[in-house]
Steps between C-alpha positions, in 0.01 A plus 500: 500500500142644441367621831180426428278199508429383188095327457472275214156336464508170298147374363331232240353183506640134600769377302632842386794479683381777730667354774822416356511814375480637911774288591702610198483839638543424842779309462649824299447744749616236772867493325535809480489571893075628506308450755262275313125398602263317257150314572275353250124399452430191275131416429503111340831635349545196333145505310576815394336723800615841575847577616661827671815509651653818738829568445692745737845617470719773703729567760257415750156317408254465837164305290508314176146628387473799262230738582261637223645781361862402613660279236733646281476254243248238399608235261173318381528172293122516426298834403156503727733397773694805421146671474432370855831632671509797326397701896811357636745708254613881621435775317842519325536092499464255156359209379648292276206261362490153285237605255500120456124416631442206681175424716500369849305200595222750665468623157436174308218343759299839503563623825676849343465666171870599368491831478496687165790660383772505806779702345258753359379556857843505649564803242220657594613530876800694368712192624885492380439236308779256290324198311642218326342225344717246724283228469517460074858588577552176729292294259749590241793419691371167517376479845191714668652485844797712395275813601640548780812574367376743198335677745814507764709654198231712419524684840892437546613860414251661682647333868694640746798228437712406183232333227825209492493435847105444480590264194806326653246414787218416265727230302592386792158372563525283200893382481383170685260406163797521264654739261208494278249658741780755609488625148158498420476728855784689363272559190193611659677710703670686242146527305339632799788753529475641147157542487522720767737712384 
């Protein structure tokens, strides 16, 4: 078992599956005998405000928040969020970014301009940056909210724990809606996982 504690930062808008994504995760690390910590901010999550979730993994995890310039990994379902978070990444950490745009509500009424550009940005902070268009990719599959788990494949290789045992957990999540959503999941996943590689 990896000695270290392992910081994934989770970020996007409402309705992303940001926070399923988190428990996905958590859940993960939990089976496999990590100390496990997560917390999560939701701002009108369900009308499509922003949403961060801490996830903490280790052999021993005191806080669930992640510092700025502590996470090891920042998986962003929406690019200016990405943009926003980029502080709390290490040095040596990644980001794997939805190039998929989609604005928050604070956006639409006026009260913030989306900012121009967000991956070119990210690039120029030298960020380790890995970017998928997730969200054409879900709309493809048939179903937008199947983000999550393009994005969860995306990053599966890149975790301290079998990418199977991460999938096992994420279909899991879905065996309760039938066969049919097990396989679409099992679909996305596998799409996020090749584009990756």
């Amino acid at each position: 078992m990896n000695t270290e504690v392992t910081n994934i930062l989770v970020v996007g808008i409402g309705g992303q599956g940001v926070m399923t994504a988190a428990d996905i995760l958590a859940t993960t690390a939990l089976s496999l005998g990590y100390d496990v910590k997560k917390t999560e901010v939701a701002g009108m999550a369900q009308r499509g405000g922003v949403v961060t979730s801490h996830v903490r993994f280790g052999p021993k995890v005191y806080s669930p928040a992640i510092k700025p310039g502590d996470a090891d990994l920042m998986l962003a379902f929406e690019p200016a969020e990405a943009l926003r978070w980029c502080s709390h990444l290490k040095d040596e950490g990644q980001a794997m970014v939805n190039t998929f745009a989609q604005e928050p509500p604070v956006v639409s009424i006026g009260l913030f301009d989306y900012p121009e550009n967000p991956i070119g940005k990210i690039r120029e902070m030298g960020v380790n940056l890995h970017d998928l268009d997730a969200g054409t990719a879900a709309i493809e599959l048939g179903d937008r909210r199947l983000i999550n788990s393009i994005m969860l494949g995306a990053i599966s290789d890149q975790l301290p724990f079998p990418a199977e045992q991460l999938e096992e957990n994420l279909l899991n999540r879905f065996r309760h809606k039938g066969e049919e959503i097990v396989a679409l999941n099992q679909k996305a996943f596998d799409l996020g996982r090749k584009a990756y590689a």
